[in-house]
C-alpha positions in Angstrom: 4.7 28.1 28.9 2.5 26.0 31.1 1.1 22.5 30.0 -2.4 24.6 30.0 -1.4 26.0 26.9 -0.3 23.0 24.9 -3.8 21.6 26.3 -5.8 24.1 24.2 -3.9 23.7 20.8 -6.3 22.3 18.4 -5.7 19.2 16.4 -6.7 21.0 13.0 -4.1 23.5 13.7 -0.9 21.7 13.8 -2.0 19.1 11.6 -2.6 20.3 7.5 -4.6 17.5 6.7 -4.8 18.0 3.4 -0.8 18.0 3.0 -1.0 14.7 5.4 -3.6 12.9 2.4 -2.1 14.3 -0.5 1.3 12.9 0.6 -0.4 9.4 1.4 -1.8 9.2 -1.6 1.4 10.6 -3.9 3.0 7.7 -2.1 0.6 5.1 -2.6 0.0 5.8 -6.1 3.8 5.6 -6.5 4.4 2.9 -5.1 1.7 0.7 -7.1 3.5 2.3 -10.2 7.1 1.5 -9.3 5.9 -2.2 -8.4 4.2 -3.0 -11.4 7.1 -1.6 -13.5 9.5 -3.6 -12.2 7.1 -6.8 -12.3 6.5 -6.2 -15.7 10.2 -5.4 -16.9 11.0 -8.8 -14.7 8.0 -10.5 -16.8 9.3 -9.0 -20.0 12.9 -10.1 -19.9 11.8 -13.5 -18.4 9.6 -14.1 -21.5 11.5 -13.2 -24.3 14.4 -15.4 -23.2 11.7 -18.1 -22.8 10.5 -17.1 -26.3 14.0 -17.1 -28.0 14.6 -20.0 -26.2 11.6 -21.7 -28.2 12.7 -20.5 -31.5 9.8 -17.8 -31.2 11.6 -14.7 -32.3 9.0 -12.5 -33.1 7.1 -12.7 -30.0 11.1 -12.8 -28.3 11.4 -9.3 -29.9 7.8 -8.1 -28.5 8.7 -9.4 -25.1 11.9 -7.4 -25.1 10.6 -4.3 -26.3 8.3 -4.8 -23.5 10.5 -5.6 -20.8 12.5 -2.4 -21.9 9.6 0.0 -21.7 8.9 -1.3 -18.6 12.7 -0.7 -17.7 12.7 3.0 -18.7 9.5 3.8 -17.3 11.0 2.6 -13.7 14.4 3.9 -13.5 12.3 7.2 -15.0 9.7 6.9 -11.8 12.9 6.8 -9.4 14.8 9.5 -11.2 12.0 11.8 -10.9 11.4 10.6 -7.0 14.6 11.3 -6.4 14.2 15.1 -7.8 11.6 15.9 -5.8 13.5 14.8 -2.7 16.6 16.9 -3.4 14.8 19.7 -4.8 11.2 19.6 -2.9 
């Protein structure tokens, strides 16, 4: 093969651009989701300590259901990330 032919490939033939955006955005959008889970299980824990600190049970009980939702939704986000690495 001469450098002539690698000249003449077209851009839009070894690039699937489609695949290229749907993987930017799968990745974007997972990455917003894994952050705010993990700020708001950190948020969660740090405010019902604060509100059992305070006496404030009720709103301590809120904040740790909360914090724990929070919790399961992100180890559930990288579980499933995870799969789809091992398993495509």
């Amino acid at each position: 093969m001469s450098l002539g032919t690698f000249i003449h490939v077209l851009p839009g033939s070894v690039v699937d651009t489609e695949a290229l955006l749907d993987s930017v955005l799968a990745s974007l959008v997972a990455g917003v989701f894994v952050t705010v889970a993990a700020s708001v299980a950190i948020f969660g824990f740090a405010t019902a300590a604060e509100m059992q600190r305070n006496g404030r049970d009720l709103a301590a009980i809120g904040a740790g259901i909360l914090a724990a939702v929070a919790t399961l939704a992100f180890a559930g986000a990288i579980v499933l990330g995870i799969a789809v690495m091992i398993h495509g």
